[in-house]
C-alpha positions in Angstrom: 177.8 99.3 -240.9 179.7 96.3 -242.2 178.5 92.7 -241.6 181.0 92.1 -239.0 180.1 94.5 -236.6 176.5 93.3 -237.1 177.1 90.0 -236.2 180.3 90.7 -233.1 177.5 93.1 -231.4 174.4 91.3 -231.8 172.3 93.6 -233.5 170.9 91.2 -235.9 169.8 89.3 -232.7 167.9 92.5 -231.7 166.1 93.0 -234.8 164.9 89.7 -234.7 163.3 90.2 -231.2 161.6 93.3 -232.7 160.4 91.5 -235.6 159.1 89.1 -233.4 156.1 91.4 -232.5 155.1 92.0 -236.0 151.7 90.6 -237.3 152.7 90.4 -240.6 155.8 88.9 -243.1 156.2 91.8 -245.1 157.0 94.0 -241.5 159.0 91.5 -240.2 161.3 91.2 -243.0 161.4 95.1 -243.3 162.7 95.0 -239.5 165.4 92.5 -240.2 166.7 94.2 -242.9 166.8 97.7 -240.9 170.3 98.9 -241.3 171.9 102.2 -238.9 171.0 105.8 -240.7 173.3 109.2 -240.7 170.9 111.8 -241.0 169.6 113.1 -237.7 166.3 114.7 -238.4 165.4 111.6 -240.4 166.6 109.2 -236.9 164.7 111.9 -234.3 161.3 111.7 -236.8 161.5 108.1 -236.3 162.5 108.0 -232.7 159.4 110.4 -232.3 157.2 108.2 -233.9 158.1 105.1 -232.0 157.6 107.4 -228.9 154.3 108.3 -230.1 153.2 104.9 -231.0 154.5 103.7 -227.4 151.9 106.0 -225.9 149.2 104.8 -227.7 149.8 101.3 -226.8 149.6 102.5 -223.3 146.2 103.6 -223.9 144.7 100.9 -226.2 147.4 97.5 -226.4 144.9 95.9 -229.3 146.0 98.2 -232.5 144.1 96.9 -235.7 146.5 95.9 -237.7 145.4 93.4 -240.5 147.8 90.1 -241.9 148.3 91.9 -245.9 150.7 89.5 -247.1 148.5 88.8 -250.0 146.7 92.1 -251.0 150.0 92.0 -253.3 149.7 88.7 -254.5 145.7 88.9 -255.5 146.8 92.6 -257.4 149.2 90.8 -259.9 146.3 87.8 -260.1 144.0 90.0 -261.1 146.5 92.1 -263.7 147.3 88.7 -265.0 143.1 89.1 -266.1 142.7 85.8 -263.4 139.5 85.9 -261.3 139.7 86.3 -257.6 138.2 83.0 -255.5 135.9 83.5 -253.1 137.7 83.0 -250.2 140.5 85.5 -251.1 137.5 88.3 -251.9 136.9 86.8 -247.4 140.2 88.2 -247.1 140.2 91.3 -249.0 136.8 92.2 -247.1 139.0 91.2 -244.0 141.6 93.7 -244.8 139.2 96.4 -245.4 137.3 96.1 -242.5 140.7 96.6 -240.5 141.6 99.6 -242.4 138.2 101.3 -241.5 138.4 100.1 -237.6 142.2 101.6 -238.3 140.8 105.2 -238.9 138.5 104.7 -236.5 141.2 103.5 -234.0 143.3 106.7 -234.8 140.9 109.3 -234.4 140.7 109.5 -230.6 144.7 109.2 -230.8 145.8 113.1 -231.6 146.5 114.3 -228.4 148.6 111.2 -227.9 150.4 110.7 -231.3 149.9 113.7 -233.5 151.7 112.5 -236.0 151.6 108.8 -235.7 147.4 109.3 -235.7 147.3 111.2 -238.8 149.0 108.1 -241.1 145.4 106.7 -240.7 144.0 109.8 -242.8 145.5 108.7 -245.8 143.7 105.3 -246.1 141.1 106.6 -248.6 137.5 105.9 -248.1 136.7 102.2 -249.5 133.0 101.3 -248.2 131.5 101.2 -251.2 134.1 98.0 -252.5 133.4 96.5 -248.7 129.8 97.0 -249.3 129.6 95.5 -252.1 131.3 92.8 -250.9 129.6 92.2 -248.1 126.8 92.1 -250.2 127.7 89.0 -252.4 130.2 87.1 -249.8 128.8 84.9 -247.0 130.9 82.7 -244.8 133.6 83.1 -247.5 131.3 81.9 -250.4 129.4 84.2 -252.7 125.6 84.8 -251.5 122.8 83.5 -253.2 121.6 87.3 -253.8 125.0 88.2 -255.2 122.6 88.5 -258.8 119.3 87.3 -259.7 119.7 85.0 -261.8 122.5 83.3 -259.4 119.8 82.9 -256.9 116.9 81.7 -259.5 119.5 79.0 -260.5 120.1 77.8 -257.0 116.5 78.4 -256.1 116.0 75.3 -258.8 119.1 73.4 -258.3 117.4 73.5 -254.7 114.0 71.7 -256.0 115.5 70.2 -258.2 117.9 68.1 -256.3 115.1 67.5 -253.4 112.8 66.0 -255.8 115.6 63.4 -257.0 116.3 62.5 -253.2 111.9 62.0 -252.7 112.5 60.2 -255.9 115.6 57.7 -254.9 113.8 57.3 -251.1 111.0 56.4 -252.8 112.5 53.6 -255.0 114.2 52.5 -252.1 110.8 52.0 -250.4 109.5 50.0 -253.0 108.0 46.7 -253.2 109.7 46.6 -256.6 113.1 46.9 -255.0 112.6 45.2 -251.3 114.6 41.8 -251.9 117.9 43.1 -254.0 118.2 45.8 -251.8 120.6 45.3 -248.7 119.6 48.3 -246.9 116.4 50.4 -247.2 118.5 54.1 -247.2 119.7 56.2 -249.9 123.1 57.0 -249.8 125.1 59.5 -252.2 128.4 58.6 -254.0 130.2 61.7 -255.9 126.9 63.8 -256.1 124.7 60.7 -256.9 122.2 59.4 -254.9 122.7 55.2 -254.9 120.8 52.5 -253.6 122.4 49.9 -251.6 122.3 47.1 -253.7 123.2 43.0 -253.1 125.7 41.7 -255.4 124.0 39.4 -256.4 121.1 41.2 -257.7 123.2 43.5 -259.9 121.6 42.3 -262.9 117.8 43.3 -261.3 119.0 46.8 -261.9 119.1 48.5 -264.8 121.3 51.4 -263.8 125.6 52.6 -263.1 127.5 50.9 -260.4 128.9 54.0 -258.9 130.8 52.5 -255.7 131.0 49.0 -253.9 131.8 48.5 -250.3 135.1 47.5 -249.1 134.0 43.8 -248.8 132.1 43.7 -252.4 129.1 42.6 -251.0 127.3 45.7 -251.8 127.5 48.0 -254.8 125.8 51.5 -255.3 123.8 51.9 -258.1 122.3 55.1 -259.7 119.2 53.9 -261.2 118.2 55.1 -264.5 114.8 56.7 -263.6 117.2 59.1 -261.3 120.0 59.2 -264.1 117.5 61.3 -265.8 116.7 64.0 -263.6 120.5 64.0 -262.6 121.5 65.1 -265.9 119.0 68.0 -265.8 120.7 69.1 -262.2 124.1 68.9 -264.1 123.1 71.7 -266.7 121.6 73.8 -263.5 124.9 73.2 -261.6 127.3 74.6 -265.0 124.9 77.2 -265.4 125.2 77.8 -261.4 129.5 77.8 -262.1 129.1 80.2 -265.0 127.1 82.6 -263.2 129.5 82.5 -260.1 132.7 82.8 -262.4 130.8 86.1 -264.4 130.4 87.6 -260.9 133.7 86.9 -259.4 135.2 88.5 -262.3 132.9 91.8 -261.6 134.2 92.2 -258.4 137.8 91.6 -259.3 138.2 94.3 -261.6 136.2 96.4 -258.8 139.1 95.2 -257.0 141.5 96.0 -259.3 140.1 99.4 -260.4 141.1 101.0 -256.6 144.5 99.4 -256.8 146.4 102.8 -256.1 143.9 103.3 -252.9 144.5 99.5 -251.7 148.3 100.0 -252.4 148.4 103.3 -250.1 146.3 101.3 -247.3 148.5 98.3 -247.4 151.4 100.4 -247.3 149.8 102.4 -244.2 149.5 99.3 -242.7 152.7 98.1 -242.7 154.0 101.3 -241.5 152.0 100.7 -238.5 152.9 97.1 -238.4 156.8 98.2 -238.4 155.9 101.1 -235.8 154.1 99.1 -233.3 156.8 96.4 -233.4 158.9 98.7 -232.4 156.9 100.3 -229.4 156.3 96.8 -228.2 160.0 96.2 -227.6 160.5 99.5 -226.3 158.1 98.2 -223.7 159.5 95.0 -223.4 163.0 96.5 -222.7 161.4 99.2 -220.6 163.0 101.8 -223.2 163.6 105.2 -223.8 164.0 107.6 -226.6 167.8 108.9 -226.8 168.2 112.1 -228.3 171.3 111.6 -230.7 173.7 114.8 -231.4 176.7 115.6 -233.4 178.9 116.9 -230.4 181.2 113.6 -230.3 178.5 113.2 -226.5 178.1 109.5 -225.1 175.6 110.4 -222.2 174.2 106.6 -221.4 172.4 107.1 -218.3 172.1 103.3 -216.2 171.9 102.1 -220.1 171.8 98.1 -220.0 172.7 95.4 -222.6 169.1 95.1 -224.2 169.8 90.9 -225.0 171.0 90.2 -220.7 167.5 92.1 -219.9 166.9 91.7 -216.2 170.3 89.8 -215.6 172.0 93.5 -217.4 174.2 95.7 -214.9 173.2 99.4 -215.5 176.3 101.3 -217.1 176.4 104.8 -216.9 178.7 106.9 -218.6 179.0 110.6 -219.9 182.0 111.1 -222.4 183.5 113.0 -225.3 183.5 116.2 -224.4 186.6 116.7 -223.6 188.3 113.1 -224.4 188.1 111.2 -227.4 189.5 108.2 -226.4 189.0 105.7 -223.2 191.1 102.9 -222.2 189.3 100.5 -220.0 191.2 97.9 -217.7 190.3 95.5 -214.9 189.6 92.1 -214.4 188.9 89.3 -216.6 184.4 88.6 -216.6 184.4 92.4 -215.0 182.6 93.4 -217.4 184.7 95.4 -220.1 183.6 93.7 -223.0 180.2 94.0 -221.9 180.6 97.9 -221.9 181.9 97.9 -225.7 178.8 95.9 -226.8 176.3 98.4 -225.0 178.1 101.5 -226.4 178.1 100.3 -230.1 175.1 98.2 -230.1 172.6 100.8 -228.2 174.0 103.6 -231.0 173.5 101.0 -233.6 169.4 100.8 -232.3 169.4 104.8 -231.9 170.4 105.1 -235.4 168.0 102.6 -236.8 165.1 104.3 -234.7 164.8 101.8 -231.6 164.2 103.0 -228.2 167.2 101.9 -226.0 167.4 100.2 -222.4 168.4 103.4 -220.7 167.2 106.1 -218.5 165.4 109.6 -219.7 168.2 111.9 -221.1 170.7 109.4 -222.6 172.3 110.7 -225.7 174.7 109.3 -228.2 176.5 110.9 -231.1 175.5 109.8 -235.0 178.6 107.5 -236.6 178.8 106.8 -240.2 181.1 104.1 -239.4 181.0 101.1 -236.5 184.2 98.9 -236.7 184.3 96.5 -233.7 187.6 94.2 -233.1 186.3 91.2 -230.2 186.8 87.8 -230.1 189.2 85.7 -231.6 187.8 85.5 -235.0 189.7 82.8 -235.6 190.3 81.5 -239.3 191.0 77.9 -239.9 190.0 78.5 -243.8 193.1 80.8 -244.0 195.3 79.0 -241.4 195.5 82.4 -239.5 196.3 82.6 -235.7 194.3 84.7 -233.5 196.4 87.1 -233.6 197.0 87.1 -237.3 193.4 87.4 -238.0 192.6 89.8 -235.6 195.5 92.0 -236.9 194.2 91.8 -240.6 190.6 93.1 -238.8 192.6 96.1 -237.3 194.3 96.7 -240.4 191.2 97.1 -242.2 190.0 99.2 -239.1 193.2 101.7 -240.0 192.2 101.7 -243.7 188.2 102.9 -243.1 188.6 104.8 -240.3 187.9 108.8 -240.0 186.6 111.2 -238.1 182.9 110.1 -238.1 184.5 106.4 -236.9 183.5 104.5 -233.6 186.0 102.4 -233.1 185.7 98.8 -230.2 188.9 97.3 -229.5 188.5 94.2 -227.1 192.2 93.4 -225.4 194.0 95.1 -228.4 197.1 93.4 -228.6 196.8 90.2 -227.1 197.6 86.7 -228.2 201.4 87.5 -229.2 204.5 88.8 -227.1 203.3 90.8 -224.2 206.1 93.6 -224.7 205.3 93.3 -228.8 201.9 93.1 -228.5 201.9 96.2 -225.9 204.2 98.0 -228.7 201.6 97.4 -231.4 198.8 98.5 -229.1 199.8 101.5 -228.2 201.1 102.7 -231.5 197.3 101.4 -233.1 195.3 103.4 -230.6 197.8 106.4 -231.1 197.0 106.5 -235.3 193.6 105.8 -235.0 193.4 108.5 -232.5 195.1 110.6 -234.9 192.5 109.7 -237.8 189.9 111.2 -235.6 188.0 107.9 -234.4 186.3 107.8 -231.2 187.7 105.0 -229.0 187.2 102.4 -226.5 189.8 99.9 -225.9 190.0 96.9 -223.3 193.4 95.9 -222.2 195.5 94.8 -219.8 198.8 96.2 -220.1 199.8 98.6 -217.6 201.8 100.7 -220.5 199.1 101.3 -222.2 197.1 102.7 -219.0 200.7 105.2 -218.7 200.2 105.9 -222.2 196.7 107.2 -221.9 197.3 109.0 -218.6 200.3 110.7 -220.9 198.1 111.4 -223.7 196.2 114.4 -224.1 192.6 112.9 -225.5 193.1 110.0 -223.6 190.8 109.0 -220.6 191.5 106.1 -218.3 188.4 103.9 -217.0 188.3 100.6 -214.6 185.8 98.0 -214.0 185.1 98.3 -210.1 186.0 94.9 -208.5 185.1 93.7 -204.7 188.0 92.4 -203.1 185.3 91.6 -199.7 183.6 89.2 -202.3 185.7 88.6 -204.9 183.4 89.3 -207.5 183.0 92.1 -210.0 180.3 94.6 -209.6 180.4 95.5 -213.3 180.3 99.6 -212.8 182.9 101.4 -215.0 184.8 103.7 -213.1 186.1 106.7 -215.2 189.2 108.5 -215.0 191.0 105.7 -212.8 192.8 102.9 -214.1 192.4 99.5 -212.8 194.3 96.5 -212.2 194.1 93.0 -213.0 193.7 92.5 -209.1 196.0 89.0 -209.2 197.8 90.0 -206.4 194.7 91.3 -204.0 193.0 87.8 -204.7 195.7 85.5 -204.0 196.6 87.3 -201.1 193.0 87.2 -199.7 192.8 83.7 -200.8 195.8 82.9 -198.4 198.4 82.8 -200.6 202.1 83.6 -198.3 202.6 87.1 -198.9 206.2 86.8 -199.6 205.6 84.3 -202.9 203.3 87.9 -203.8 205.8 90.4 -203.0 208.4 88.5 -205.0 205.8 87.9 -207.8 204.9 91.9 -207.3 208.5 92.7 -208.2 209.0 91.0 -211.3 205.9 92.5 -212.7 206.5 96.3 -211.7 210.3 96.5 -210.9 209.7 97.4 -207.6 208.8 96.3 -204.1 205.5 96.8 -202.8 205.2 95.0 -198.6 202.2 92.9 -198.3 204.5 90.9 -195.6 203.9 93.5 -193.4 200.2 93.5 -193.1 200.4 89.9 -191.1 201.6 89.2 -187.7 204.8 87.0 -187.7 203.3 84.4 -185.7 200.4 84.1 -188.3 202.8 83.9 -191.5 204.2 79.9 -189.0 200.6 79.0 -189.0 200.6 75.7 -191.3 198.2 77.3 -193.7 201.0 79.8 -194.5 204.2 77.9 -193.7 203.6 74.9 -196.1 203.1 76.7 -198.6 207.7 77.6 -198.8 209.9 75.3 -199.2 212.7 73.9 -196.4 216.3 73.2 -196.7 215.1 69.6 -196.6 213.6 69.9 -200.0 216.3 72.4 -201.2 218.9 69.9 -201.0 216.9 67.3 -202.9 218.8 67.9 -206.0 222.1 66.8 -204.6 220.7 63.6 -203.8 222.5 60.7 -205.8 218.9 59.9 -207.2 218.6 63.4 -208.7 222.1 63.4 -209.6 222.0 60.4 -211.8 218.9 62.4 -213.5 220.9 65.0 -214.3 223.3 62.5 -216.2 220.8 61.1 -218.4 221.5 61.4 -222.1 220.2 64.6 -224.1 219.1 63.8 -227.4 221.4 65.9 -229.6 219.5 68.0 -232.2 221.5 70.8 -234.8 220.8 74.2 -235.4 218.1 74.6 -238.4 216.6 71.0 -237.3 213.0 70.9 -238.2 211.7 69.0 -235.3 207.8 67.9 -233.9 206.5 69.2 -230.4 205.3 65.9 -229.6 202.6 67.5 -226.9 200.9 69.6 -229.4 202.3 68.3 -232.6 203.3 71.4 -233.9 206.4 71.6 -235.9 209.6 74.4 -235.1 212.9 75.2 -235.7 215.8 74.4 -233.5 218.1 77.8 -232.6 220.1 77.1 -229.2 220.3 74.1 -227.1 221.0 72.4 -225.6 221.5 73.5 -221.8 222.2 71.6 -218.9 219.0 70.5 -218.2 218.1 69.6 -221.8 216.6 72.2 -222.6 216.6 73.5 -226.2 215.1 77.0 -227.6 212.6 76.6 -230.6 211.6 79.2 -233.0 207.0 78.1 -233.2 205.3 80.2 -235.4 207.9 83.1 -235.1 207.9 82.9 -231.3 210.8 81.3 -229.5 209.9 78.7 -226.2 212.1 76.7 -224.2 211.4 73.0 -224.7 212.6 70.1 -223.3 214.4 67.4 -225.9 212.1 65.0 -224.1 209.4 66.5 -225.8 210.9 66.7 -228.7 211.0 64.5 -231.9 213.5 64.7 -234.9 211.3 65.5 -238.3 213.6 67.0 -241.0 217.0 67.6 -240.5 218.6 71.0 -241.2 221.3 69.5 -244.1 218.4 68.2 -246.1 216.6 71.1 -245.9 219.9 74.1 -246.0 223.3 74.2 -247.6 226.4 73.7 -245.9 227.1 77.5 -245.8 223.3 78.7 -245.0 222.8 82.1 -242.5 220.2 81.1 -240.1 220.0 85.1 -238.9 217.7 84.7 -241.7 215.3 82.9 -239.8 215.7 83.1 -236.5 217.1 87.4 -236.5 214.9 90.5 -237.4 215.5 92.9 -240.4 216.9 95.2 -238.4 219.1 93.2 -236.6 220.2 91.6 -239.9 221.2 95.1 -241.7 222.8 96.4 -238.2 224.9 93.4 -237.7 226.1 93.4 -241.1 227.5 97.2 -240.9 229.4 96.7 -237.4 230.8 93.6 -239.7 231.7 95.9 -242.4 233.0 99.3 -239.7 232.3 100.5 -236.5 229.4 103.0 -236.9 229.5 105.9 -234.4 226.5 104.8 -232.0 224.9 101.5 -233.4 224.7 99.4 -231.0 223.3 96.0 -231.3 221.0 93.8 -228.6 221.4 90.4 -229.1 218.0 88.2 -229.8 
């Protein structure tokens, strides 16, 4: 699936969410980094496994799964022939006490989760290593007993260090030491015990000033008589760090020498870690397992977008057996692009083995390919329109796509010339349909509902609106087209039903009475009869006041005249103009509009920019208009005919 249709559908969203249940970083990245698979046994194993694992979680919701971000990190340490501290042997024994409580957890679990269960049996046995740690680790230091002669050394460090205190309380108790001293208790400064000592009196003591008080009115002094015996507890306590350092290293390359067995649990682990994450969302989302096929079968049964959650309608739809490609219309917010994003982000989850929000017995077909055209994917970078960047998207579509294609096409041919942009539509769907792609399109062009009514393949469906309301329900409606419904709202927002059966015949070509649904005397009521205009106003522009408006001078501009649209400030060429009301046409970005000269503003002239003799067909005419105007020039050609432009 390419980056695009990642980010237009969401999924990346979606795996975030998942990841968010994960205990550990090394699952949570794996889940972010889950990408759609093709082959179908490998999606149904994993489907079945997330299945599995939600049952379980229905049993038991507190799974032992252990934080082993580091077991990876303290394996290279110890490769690197580095000791293991203390306190990451506290989190080794951690880790191995989940891994046991994980068998443990599992074995009750077979009648639930076969095979999810069974992952457990290949964390290898590993009390002894926890034993042994358990032996020389307490409260994440290593245990006096962790060897004998580690707890003879402490065992004397211990006397030791309580005979100096007696000694330095006893000093401090002294007659010898009762007027220099400013306070009777012994206090200790970097591992020395210090008497409190007045400044004054420094030179009473023979000893080290270790520290002074923030006001320098005392300094603490290590006499010599307990300089002494300090320096005998200093060779216990490097003795003490030597031992430690010779055990530590023991146990690391006990450690080490089961890294294959640690590697395999860790990697168990994380399995689970993935697994569970994913059962917890299927929970959240109130899931179910799809089965997936590869018949061409949508079957979403009240499926729901899985990022709306409760605020999701339920869309149900069963299609591709007999059509390949559906053309949905209706209102705008009705809900059609809505139904693109469920379809190719709830077969995005199948395929990366997520549960989806659906009922029981939804099934969607396996694509190798998701290409997705929504939005306007506008690109300021490459000064592209909307409807230049979209088309470069669908020409990449037409490049990629085949037969193992799902292809999302949001208002296809929008943003351009309606009776162009319907010409490109239809002629798009049409090749892609012929490339094998499974379709769904948005639009709202009535030729293209004709064309899929016409089409053998082709399946119409409408996004149900309530005209009682006024509001969409959001249901897709298949094998009906719909309409935009402008004329139904205005009329049951009171617009005169004569301004819609006039409107109603420039769109279709033909009349359609909504005057006769209302009682005369109701269409005089003021609400309706303001609404058209009287003779009185009629005859406003024969007025002299309107009159001399009329006569107001027209700034003259030539053909080819490169002028500025002074309400957007975009730039155009002039082609015809002016007409009596000012009015000049102006080629914009290839489209021509109808401008006022008020509006517009003189920027380069067309002899500065074109020679005398200069054929503006070349701008302002099409190729083929060009070539056929040039042979009628030349002879009459039986049955060319040429429309002007």
């Amino acid at each position: 699936m390419n980056q695009q249709t990642i980010d237009v559908l969401g999924f990346h969203e979606v795996l975030q969410e998942v990841a968010g249940f994960a205990r550990t970083s090394r699952a949570k990245d794996t889940i972010k980094n889950l990408t759609p698979i093709m082959n179908k046994r490998a999606i149904e194993r994993m489907l079945e496994e997330v299945q599995e694992a939600v049952q379980i979680l229905n049993i038991s919701s507190s799974v032992p799964i252990h934080a082993l971000d580091e077991m990876d990190q303290y394996i290279q340490q110890a490769k690197k022939g580095l000791y293991l501290r203390a306190v990451q042997f506290s989190r080794i024994l951690s880790f191995l006490d989940h891994c046991r409580k994980l068998k443990n957890f599992m074995k009750d679990k077979n009648a639930a989760a076969p095979t999810v269960s069974l992952y457990a049996e290949s964390i290898d046995n590993l009390n002894n290593l926890e034993d042994e740690l358990n032996r020389c680790m307490r409260h994440g230091q290593l245990d006096d007993h962790a060897s004998s002669h580690l707890a003879s050394v402490r065992r004397q460090l211990s006397i030791q260090l309580a005979k100096l205190k007696d000694k330095a309380e006893g000093m401090a108790k002294s007659k010898k030491y009762a007027n220099y001293l400013q306070d009777t208790m012994v206090a200790e400064r970097n591992g020395r015990f210090v008497l409190l000592i007045k400044k004054e009196y420094r030179n009473k003591i023979n000893g080290t000033v270790v520290d002074a008080s923030a006001s320098g009115a005392t300094l603490f002094i290590e006499p010599n008589e307990l300089s002494d015996m300090r320096e005998e507890i200093d060779l216990l306590r490097l003795s003490e760090e030597r031992e430690m350092e010779r055990i530590l290293y023991v146990l690391t390359e006990n450690f080490l020498s089961r890294e294959q067995t640690i590697q395999i649990a860790a990697d168990t682990m994380h399995h689970y870690d993935v697994l569970f994450a994913k059962a917890k969302y299927s929970q959240l989302l109130r899931g179910t397992s799809p089965s997936v096929n590869e018949d061409y079968l949508i079957d979403l049964k009240r499926a729901r977008h899985p990022m709306l959650k409760e605020k999701a309608v339920p869309l149900s739809l069963c299609f591709g057996q007999e059509n390949r490609a559906l053309v949905i219309t209706g209102p705008n917010t009705g809900g059609k692009t809505v139904t693109l994003k469920t379809v190719g982000l709830l077969t995005m989850m199948a395929q990366s083995g997520l549960h989806i929000p659906a009922d029981e017995g939804s099934t969607l077909h396996i694509y190798q390919q998701i290409f997705v055209d929504i939005g306007d994917g506008q690109s300021i970078a490459e000064n592209l329109s909307t409807f230049s960047s979209r088309l470069v998207n669908i020409i990449e579509i037409l490049q990629e796509t085949n037969d193992h294609s799902l292809v999302l096409l949001d208002e296809l041919g929008s943003g351009t010339d309606p009776g162009e942009g319907m010409g490109l539509a239809i002629v798009i769907l049409e090749q892609l349909f012929e490339k094998g792609a499974t379709l769904f399109a948005t639009t709202h062009y009535s030729e293209m509902k004709e064309f899929a009514d016409r089409k053998e393949g082709f399946l119409n469906g409408s996004m149900e609106f309530d005209l009682e309301t006024l509001q969409p329900t959001y249901r897709l409606l298949l094998g009906e087209s719909g309409k935009s419904q402008a004329f139904a709202i205005a009329l049951k927002l009171g617009m005169h039903p004569s301004m819609i059966e006039k409107a109603y015949e420039i769109t279709y070509k033909k009349e359609h009475p909504f005057t006769s649904k209302f009682d005369e005397n109701e269409l005089k009521e003021p609400r309706y009869s303001k609404q058209i205009a009287t003779n009185k106003y009629a005859r406003r522009a024969q007025t002299p006041k309107y009159a001399k408006a009329s006569e107001e001078k027209v700034t003259e501009f030539e053909q080819g005249d490169n002028v500025t649209i002074t309400a957007t400030n975009e730039t155009g060429i002039v082609y015809q103009g002016p007409d009596q009301k000012g009015n000049y046409i102006v080629q914009v970005k290839e489209e021509k509009q109808t401008i006022n000269h008020k509006r517009l503003k003189l920027y380069i002239a067309a002899k500065e920019l074109y020679p005398e003799d200069y054929d503006f067909d070349i701008i302002f005419k099409s190729k083929d208009y060009r070539k056929a105007k040039h042979q009628l020039d030349r002879k009459h050609v039986e049955g060319l005919t040429m429309e002007e432009e």
